[in-house]
C-alpha positions in Angstrom: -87.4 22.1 -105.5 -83.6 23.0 -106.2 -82.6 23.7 -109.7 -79.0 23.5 -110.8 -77.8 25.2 -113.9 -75.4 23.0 -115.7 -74.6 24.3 -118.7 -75.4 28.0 -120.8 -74.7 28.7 -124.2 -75.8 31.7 -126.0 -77.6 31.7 -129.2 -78.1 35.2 -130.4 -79.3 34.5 -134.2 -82.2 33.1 -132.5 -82.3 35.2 -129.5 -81.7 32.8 -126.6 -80.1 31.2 -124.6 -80.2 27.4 -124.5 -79.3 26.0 -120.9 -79.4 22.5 -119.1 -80.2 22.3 -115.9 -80.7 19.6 -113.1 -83.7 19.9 -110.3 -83.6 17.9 -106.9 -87.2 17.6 -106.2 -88.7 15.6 -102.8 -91.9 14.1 -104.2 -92.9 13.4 -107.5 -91.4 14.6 -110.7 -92.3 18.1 -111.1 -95.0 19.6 -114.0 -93.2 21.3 -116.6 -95.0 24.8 -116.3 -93.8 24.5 -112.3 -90.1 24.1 -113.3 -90.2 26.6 -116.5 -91.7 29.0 -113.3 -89.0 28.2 -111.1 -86.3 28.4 -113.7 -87.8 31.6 -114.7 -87.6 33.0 -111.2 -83.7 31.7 -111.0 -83.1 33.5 -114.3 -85.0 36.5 -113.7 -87.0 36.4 -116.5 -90.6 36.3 -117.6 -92.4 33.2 -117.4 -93.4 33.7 -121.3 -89.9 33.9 -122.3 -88.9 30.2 -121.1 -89.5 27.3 -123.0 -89.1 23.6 -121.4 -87.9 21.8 -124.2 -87.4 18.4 -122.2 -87.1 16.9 -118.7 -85.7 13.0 -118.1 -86.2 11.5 -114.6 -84.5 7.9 -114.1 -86.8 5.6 -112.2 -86.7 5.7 -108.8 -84.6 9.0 -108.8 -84.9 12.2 -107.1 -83.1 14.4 -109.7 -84.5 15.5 -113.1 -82.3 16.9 -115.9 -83.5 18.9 -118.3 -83.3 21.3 -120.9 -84.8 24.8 -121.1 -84.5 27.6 -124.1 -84.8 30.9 -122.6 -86.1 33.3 -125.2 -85.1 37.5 -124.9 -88.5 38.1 -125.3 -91.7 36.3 -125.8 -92.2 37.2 -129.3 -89.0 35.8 -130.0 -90.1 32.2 -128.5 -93.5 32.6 -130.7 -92.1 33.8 -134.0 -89.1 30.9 -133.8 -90.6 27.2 -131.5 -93.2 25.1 -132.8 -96.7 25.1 -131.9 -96.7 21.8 -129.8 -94.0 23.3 -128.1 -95.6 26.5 -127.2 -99.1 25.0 -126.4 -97.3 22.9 -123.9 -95.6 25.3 -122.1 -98.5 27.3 -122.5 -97.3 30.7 -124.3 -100.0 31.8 -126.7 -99.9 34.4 -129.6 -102.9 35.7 -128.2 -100.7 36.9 -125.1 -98.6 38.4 -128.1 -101.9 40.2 -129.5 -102.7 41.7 -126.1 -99.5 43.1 -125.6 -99.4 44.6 -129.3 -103.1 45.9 -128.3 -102.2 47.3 -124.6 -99.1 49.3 -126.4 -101.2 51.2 -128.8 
């Protein structure tokens, strides 16, 4: 899987950056926690701190665009996305609550 960034633009009232990006992928379209890892990886960033907010693949394609918030911190992605969007990207406040717990 190749990933492509195609466009960046910061957002620092939110504390992101919102980016679009296109993946050549061999088989089927990829699962969205496998391309928020590998977009992680590309950013260098935490896993927790990406957020897949969509990815389109035209039939009978082998490239996927999609669209990706990358968060400064994972606190930052649970205090400002909406539940669905965390539960399907799979960042939980109780990852949050561990953290806060490990710290003290």
């Amino acid at each position: 899987m190749e990933i492509d960034i195609l466009s960046e633009e910061d957002n620092p009232l939110l504390h992101r950056r919102q980016v679009q990006f296109e993946i050549v992928h061999d088989e089927a379209t990829p699962s969205r926690l496998s391309v928020r890892d590998s977009l992680a990886a590309t950013l260098d960033k935490d896993s927790d701190e990406v957020v897949i907010q969509s990815l389109d693949t035209k039939f009978g394609m082998r490239k996927t665009v999609g669209y990706a918030k990358v968060y400064e911190s994972p606190e930052a992605a649970i205090d400002v996305e909406q539940d669905h969007m965390l539960e399907r990207n799979k960042i939980s406040a109780d990852a949050e609550a561990a953290e806060a717990e490990a710290e003290e």
